[in-house]
N, C-alpha and C positions, 0 to 999 in steps of 0.2 A: 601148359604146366610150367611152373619155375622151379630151378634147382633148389634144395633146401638151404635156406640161409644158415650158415651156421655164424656164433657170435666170433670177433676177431679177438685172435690175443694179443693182449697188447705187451710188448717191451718191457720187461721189471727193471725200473729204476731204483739204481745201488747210489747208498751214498758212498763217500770217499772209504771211511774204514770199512764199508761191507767188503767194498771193493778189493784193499787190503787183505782182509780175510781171507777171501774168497780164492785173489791169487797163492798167498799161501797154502791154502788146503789143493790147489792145482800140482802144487811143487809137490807136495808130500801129503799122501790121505792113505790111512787115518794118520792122524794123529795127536797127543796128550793133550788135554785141554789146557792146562796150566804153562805148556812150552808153547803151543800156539799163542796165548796171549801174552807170557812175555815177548816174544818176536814183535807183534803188533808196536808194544810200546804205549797201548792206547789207556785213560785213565779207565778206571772200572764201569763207569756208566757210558763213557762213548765202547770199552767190552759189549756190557750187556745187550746195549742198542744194534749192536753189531750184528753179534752170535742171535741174537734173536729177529734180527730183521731176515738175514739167512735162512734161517729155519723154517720163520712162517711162509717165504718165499717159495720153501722146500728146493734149496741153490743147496742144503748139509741140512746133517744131524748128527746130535747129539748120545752118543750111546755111553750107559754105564756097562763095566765089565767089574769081570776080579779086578783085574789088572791097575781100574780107575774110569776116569773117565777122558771120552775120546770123541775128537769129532773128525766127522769124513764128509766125502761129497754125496750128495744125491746121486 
Protein backbone atom coordinates (compact mmCIF):
# COMPACT_ATOMS: atom_id res chain seq x y z
CA UNK A 1 0.00 0.00 0.00
CA UNK A 2 1.11 3.71 -0.48
CA UNK A 3 0.47 6.62 1.69
CA UNK A 4 -2.13 9.03 0.22
CA UNK A 5 -0.58 11.50 -1.96
CA UNK A 6 -1.88 14.58 -0.97
CA UNK A 7 -1.48 17.63 -3.66
CA UNK A 8 1.71 20.24 -2.33
CA UNK A 9 0.98 23.77 -1.71
CA UNK A 10 2.66 25.81 -3.13
CA UNK A 11 4.28 29.46 -1.84
CA UNK A 12 1.89 32.51 -2.85
CA UNK A 13 3.78 34.76 -4.58
CA UNK A 14 3.27 38.66 -3.47
CA UNK A 15 4.12 41.34 -5.66
CA UNK A 16 5.97 44.21 -4.12
CA UNK A 17 2.69 46.50 -3.12
CA UNK A 18 0.91 43.20 -1.81
CA UNK A 19 3.67 42.87 0.02
CA UNK A 20 3.48 46.44 1.37
CA UNK A 21 -0.11 45.96 2.36
CA UNK A 22 0.29 43.00 3.82
CA UNK A 23 3.04 44.42 6.22
CA UNK A 24 0.91 47.05 7.11
CA UNK A 25 -2.20 45.27 8.03
CA UNK A 26 0.75 43.12 10.28
CA UNK A 27 1.35 46.39 12.23
CA UNK A 28 -2.20 47.21 12.81
CA UNK A 29 -5.47 44.97 11.83
CA UNK A 30 -8.29 46.05 11.36
CA UNK A 31 -8.01 48.69 9.98
CA UNK A 32 -9.80 51.93 7.73
CA UNK A 33 -9.46 51.24 4.30
CA UNK A 34 -8.99 54.68 3.16
CA UNK A 35 -5.82 55.25 5.92
CA UNK A 36 -4.51 52.02 4.75
CA UNK A 37 -4.20 53.12 1.34
CA UNK A 38 -3.15 56.55 2.06
CA UNK A 39 -0.09 54.95 4.06
CA UNK A 40 0.61 52.60 0.95
CA UNK A 41 1.06 55.78 -1.19
CA UNK A 42 0.22 53.45 -4.10
CA UNK A 43 -1.68 55.11 -7.41
CA UNK A 44 -5.43 53.65 -7.38
CA UNK A 45 -4.88 50.66 -9.81
CA UNK A 46 -1.54 49.41 -8.38
CA UNK A 47 -4.50 49.96 -4.80
CA UNK A 48 -6.94 47.84 -6.39
CA UNK A 49 -4.38 45.08 -7.73
CA UNK A 50 -3.06 45.09 -4.30
CA UNK A 51 -6.20 44.85 -1.94
CA UNK A 52 -7.51 42.35 -4.41
CA UNK A 53 -4.65 40.14 -5.02
CA UNK A 54 -4.76 39.76 -1.04
CA UNK A 55 -7.96 38.76 -0.81
CA UNK A 56 -8.18 36.27 -3.48
CA UNK A 57 -5.10 34.79 -1.78
CA UNK A 58 -7.41 34.99 1.40
CA UNK A 59 -3.65 36.78 3.17
CA UNK A 60 -7.20 39.85 4.34
CA UNK A 61 -10.47 40.84 3.98
CA UNK A 62 -12.32 43.26 3.33
CA UNK A 63 -15.46 44.08 5.85
CA UNK A 64 -18.15 46.68 5.65
CA UNK A 65 -19.32 47.95 9.02
CA UNK A 66 -21.32 51.13 10.38
CA UNK A 67 -18.53 52.39 11.09
CA UNK A 68 -17.16 51.99 7.18
CA UNK A 69 -15.12 50.17 5.71
CA UNK A 70 -12.06 47.96 6.98
CA UNK A 71 -9.60 45.67 6.19
CA UNK A 72 -7.96 43.05 8.62
CA UNK A 73 -5.89 39.75 8.29
CA UNK A 74 -7.07 36.48 7.65
Amino acid sequence: MFPQMKPERKAVELSEEEKLVLNLLKEKSPVDLNELKGQTGLSNKKWDKAIKGLTKNKLARVEKTDAGLFASLV
